[in-house]
KENUFI-812137 format. One record per residue (C-alpha): residue number from 1; z, x, y. Coordinates in pm, 1 decimal, m for minus. Layout:
N
PT|pos|up|east|north
PT|NUM|Z|X|Y
...
***
This chain:
212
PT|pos|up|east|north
PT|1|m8805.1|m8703.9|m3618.6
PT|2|m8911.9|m8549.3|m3270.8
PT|3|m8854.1|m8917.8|m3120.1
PT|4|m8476.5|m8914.6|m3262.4
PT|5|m8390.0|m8560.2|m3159.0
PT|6|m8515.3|m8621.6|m2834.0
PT|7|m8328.1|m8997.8|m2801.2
PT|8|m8022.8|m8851.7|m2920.2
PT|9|m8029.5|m8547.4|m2616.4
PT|10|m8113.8|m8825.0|m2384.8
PT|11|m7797.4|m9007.9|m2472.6
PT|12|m7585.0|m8654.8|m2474.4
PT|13|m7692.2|m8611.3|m2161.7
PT|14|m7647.8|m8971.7|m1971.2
PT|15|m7284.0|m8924.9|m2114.5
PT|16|m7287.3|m8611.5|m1968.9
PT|17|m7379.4|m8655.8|m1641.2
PT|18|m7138.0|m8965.4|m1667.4
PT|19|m6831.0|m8787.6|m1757.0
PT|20|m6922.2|m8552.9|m1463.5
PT|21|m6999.0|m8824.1|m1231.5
PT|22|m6661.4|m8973.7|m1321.3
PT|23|m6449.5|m8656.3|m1280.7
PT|24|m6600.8|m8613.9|m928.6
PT|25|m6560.5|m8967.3|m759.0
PT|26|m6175.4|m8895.4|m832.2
PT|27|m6140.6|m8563.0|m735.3
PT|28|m6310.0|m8665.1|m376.3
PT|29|m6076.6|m9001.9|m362.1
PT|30|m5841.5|m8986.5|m61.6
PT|31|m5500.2|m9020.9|m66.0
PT|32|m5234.0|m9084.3|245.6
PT|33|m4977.2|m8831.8|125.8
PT|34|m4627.2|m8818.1|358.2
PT|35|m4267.6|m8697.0|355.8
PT|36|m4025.5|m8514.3|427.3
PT|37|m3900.9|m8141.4|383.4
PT|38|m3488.3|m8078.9|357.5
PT|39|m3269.4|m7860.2|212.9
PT|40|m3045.0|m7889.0|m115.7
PT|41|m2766.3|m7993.0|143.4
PT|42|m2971.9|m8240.7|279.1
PT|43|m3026.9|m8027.6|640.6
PT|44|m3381.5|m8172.1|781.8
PT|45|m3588.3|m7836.9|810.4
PT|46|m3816.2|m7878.2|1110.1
PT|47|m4171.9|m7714.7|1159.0
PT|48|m4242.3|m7624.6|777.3
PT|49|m4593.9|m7574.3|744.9
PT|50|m4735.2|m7779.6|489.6
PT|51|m5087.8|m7615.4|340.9
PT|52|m5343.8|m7760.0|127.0
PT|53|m5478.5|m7452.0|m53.8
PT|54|m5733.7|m7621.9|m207.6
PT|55|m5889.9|m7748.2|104.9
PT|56|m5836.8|m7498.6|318.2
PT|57|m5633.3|m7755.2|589.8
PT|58|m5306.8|m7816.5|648.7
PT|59|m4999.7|m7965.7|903.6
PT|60|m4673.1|m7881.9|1059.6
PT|61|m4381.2|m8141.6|1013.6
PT|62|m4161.9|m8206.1|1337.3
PT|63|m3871.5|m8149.5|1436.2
PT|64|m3685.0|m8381.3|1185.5
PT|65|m3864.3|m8270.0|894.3
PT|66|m4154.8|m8567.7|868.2
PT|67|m4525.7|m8489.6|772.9
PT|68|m4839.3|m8677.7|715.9
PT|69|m5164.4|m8544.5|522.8
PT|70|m5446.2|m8712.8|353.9
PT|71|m5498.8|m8523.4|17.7
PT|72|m5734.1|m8572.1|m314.1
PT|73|m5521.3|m8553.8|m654.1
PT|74|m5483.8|m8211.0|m795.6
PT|75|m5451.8|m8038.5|m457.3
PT|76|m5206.0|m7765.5|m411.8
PT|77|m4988.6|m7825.6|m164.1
PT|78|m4806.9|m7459.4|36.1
PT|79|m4465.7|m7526.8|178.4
PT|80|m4335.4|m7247.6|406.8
PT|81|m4096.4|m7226.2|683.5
PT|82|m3910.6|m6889.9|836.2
PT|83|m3576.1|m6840.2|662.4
PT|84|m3672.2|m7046.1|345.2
PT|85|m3873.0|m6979.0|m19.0
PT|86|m4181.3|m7108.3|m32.7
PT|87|m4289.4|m7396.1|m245.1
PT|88|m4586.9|m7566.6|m417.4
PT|89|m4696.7|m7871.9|m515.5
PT|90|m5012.4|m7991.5|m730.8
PT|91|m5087.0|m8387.9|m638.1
PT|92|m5083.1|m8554.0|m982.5
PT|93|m5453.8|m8594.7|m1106.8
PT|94|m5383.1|m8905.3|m1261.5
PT|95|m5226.6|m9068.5|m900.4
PT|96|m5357.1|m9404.1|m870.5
PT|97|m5229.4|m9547.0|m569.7
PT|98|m5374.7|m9485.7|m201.3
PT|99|m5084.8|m9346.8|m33.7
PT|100|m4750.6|m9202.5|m168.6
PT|101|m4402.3|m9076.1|1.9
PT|102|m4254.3|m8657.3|m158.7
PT|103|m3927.6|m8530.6|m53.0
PT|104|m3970.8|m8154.8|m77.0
PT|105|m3627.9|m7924.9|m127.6
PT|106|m3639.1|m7614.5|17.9
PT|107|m3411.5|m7329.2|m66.8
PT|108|m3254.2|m7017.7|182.2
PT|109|m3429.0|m6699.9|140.2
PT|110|m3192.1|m6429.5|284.5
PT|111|m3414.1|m6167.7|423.0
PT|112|m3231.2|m5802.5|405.2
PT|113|m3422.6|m5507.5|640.1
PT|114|m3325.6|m5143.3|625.8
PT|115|m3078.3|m5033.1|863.5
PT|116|m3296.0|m4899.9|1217.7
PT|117|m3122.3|m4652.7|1403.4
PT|118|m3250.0|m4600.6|1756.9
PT|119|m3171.0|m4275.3|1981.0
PT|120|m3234.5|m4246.6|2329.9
PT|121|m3365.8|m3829.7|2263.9
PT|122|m3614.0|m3758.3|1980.6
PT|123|m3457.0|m3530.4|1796.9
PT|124|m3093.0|m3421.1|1740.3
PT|125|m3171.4|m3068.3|1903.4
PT|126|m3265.6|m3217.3|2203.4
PT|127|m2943.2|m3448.6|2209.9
PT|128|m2745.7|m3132.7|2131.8
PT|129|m2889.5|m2907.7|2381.9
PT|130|m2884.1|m3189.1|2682.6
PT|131|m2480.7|m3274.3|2602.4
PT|132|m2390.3|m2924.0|2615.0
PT|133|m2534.5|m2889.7|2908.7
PT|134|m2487.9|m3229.2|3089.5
PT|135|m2308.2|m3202.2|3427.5
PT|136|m2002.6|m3451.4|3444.5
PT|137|m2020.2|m3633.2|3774.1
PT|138|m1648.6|m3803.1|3899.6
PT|139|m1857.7|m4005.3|4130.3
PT|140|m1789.0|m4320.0|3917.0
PT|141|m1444.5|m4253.4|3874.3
PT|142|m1359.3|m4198.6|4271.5
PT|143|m1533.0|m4513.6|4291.6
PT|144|m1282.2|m4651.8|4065.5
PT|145|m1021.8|m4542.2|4226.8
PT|146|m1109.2|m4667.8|4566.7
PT|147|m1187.4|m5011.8|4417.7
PT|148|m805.0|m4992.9|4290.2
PT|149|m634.6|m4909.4|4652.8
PT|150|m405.0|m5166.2|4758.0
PT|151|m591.7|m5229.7|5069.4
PT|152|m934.1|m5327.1|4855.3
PT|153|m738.6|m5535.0|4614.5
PT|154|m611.5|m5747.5|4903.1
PT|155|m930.7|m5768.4|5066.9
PT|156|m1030.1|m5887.9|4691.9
PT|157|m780.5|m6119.7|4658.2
PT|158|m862.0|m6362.5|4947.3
PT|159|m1200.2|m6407.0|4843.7
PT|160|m1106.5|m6532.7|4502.3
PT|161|m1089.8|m6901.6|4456.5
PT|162|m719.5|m6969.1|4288.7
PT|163|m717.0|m7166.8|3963.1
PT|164|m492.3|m7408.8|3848.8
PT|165|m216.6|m7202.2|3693.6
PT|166|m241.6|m6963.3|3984.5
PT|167|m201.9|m7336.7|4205.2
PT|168|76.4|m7445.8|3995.4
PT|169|273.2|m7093.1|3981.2
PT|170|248.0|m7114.5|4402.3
PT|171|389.9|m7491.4|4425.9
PT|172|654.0|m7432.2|4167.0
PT|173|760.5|m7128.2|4343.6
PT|174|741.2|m7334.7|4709.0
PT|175|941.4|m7617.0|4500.3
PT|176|1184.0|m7382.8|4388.4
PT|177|1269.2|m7186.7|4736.4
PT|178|1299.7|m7556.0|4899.0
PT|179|1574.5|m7620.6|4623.3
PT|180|1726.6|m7345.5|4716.6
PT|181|1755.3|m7403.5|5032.4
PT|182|1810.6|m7797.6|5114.4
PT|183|2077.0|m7953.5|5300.6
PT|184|2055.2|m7601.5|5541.9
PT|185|1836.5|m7395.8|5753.4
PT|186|1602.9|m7230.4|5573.7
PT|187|1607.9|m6831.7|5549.9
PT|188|1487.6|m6612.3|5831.5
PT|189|1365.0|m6283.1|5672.9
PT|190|1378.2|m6136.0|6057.1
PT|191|1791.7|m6164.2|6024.5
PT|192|1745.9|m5996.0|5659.3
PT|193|1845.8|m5630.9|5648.5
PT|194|1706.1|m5559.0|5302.1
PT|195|1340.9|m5725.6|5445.5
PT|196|1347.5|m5506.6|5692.6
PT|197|1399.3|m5208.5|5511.2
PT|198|1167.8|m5306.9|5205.3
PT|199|898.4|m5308.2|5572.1
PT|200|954.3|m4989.6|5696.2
PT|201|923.9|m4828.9|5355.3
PT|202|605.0|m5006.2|5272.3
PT|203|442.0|m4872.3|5693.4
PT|204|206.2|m4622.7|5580.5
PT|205|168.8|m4654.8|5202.3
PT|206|m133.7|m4903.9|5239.6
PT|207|67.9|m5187.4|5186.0
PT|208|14.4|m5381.7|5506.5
PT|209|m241.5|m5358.0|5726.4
PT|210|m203.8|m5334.1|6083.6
PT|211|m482.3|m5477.2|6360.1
PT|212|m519.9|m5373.1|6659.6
***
């Protein structure tokens, strides 16, 4: 009877430390494991970061979205990339090939923050107390003003470069004053009394400038 009992826990345990045996050489098989990670409107989404969490490693997919990783079936797999929800996958445990191709989806995650106001005083008091008492300086605004004389605006205007409907305005008005005037002389604004008035009246207003 001793002989049996003790055959029969022999035998338990060989098909014990078979099953065991078994389970092992297939959790530790490798398998070649790549794809690719898009969105539901097929958009390629570049850099996800693809973790095995059962391992402890992991990759990054490139810019178009590829990835390669060698994984053992029943791994979890971590999908995560700024801007989208993260997903998982669990390799099949009953994969029997050596290397296999996953499309992953990923979906949008739209990230809200609370509003963040910034003030350049830390308190309202402060703010308060420094606009009541905040001297106004016209510096700026003489400045302005000076930028705006006729004199600067002219000095302005022959350093800018003139575009092309600035180009065409100045040939369509030379086109049109040569229409106006062919088959005679040409005008002499020195024989024009209304030129020579619309001169004197502009002497001294800033209009032209006189070197000397």
């Amino acid at each position: 009877m001793k002989i049996q009992l003790l055959f029969i826990a022999l035998l338990f345990g060989g098909l014990t430390f078979g099953q065991s045996k078994s389970v092992k050489t297939d959790s530790a098989r490798y398998v070649q494991m790549s794809g690719i990670v898009i969105t539901d409107s097929l958009y390629r989404v570049p850099f996800t970061t693809v973790a095995d969490l059962t391992t402890n490693r992991g990759v990054i997919a490139d810019y178009y979205g590829y990835f390669a990783l060698v994984v053992h079936p029943g791994d979890t797999l971590l999908f995560s990339s700024l801007g989208y929800k993260k997903k998982q996958y669990i390799v099949p445990d009953t994969i029997s090939v050596e290397s296999f191709s996953l499309v992953q989806i990923m979906e949008y995650d739209t990230i809200q923050a609370d509003p963040v106001d910034v003030y350049p005083w830390p308190s309202k008091e402060q703010f308060a107390t420094y606009f009541v008492e905040m001297d106004v300086d016209d510096d700026d605004l003489v400045r302005a003003r000076q930028r705006l004389t006729p004199q600067e605006m002219a000095f302005v205007g022959t350093l800018m470069v003139s575009d092309g409907a600035s180009s065409y305005s100045a040939y369509r008005t030379q086109f049109n004053q040569e229409m106006y005037t062919r088959g005679q002389s040409g005008q002499n604004n020195l024989l024009n009394p209304a030129a020579w008035s619309e001169f004197l009246k502009g002497i001294g207003t800033g209009k032209y400038q006189i070197s000397q």
